[in-house]
N, C-alpha and C positions, 0 to 999 in steps of 0.2 A: 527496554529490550524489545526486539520487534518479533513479529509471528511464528512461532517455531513450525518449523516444517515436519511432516510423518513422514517417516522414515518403512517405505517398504520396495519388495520387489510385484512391478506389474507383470512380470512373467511369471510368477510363482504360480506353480499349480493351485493353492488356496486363492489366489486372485482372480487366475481365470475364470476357475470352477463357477466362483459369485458372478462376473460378470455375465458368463455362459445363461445362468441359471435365472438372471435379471432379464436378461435379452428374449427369452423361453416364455419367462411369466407375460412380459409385455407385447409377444406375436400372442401368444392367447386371446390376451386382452383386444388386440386389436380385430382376432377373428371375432370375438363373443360382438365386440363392437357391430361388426357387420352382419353377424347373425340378427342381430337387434335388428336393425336397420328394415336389412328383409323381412324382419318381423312384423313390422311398424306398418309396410309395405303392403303386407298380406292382409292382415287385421283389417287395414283403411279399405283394399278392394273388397273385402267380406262385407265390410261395413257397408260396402257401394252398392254389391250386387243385391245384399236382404232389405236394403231401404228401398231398391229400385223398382219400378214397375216390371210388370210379367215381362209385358214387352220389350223391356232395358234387357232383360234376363235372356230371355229366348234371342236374344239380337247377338245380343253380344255369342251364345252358342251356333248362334249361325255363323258369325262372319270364321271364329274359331273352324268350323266344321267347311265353311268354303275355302280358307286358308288350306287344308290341308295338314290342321292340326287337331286335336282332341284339346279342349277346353279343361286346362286340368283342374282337381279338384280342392280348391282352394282350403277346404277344411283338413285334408291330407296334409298338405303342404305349410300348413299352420302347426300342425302337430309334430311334422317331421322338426321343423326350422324349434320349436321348442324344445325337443327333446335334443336336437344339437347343441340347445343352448345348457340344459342341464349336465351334459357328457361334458360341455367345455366347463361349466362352473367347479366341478367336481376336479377335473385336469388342473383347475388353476390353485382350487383351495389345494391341492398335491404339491404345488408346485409352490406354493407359499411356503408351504412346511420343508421343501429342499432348498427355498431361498431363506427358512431361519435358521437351518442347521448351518449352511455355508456360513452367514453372517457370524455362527457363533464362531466356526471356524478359523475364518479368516481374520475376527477383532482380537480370538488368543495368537494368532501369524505375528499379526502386526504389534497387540501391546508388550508380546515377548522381544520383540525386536533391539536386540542390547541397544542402537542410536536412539529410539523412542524413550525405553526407562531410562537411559540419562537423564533425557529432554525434562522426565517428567521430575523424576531426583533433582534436580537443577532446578526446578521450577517450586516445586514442594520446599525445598531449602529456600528460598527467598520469601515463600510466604512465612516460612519460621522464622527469619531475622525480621521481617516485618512486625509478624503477629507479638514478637520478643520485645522490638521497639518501642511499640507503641504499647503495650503493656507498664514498659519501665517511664513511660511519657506523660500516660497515665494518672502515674504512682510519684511520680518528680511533681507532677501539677496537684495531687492530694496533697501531698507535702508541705510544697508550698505556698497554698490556700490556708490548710491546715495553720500554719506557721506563722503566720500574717495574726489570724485570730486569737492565736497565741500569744502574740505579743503585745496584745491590747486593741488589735482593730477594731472596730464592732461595727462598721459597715467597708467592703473590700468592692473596688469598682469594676476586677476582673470579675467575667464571664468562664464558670468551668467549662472547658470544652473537651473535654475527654470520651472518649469512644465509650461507653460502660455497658455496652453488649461484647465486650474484647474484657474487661477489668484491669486489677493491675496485679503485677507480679508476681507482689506476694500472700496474692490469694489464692489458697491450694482448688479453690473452686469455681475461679475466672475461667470464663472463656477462652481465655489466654492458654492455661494453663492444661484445662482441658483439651486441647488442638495441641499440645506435646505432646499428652498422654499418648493420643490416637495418632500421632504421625509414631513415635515411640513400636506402639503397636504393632501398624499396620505398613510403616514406610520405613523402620528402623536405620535405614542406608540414608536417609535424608537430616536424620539427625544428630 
């Protein structure tokens, strides 16, 4: 059987809302990204001007001050670009918690979607004819091992090869049996 396809609408308002809400998380991420950056930025010329000679120091506030600029104060601007970055960490952990609610939203959209619970009915039925199968396959190859020694063999050149994480049939506490129970259960329309 080849790939089943999910079955939703991309216009649905639960769809957009998630992708809305995706797209929100990751411009965050991109500014915090560049907040770093400038960060990085700032730290290294800090790093330059406290390692530097007086004369590195007062040079570089000269050319600033011939420039026609005020030499700004890097430990300010250290502080500001951090504290941007605590205001965005905070916006994004917000916005994770509206990207979990959406997800929760959107996965009951979609697993309610009558083409999808076919898909999945459909699919759960096949593993039950399987899991049944091989069960009574099992239980034919106990059998017939069984049967063999029964009848006076006393060395058999077959190899058991039976699944015995699955068991067989007519054991009320196979694995087998147990994966009825719980499709029974929990998927009642599959069996």
């Amino acid at each position: 059987m080849s790939e089943q396809k999910i079955v939703f609408d991309e216009n649905d308002p639960t769809a957009k809302a998630l992708r809305d809400a995706i797209s929100k998380m990751a411009e965050l991420g991109a500014q915090r990204a560049g907040l770093e950056k400038q960060l990085d930025g700032a730290l290294e010329e800090q790093r330059k001007f406290i390692t530097g000679s007086r004369e590195a120091r007062l040079d570089s506030e000269a050319d600033a001050l011939l420039g026609g600029r005020k030499r700004e104060d890097n430990f300010s601007k250290i502080e500001k670009l951090r504290h941007e970055i605590e205001v965005l960490d905070m916006a994004i952990q917000k916005q994770q918690q509206v990207v979990s609610e959406l997800r929760g939203k959107f996965s009951r959209y979609v697993c309610n979607h009558p083409a999808n619970r076919e898909t999945y009915i459909a699919i759960e039925r096949r593993i039950l004819a399987a899991v049944q199968e091989l069960a009574a396959a099992n239980e034919a190859e106990k059998k017939f091992l069984a049967k063999l020694y029964e009848i006076g063999c006393n060395s058999v050149s077959f190899r058991p090869m039976a699944i015995r994480e699955i068991g067989i049939a007519s054991d009320p506490n196979s694995r087998a049996n147990l994966h009825i129970r719980e499709l029974q259960k929990f998927v009642p329309e599959a069996v």
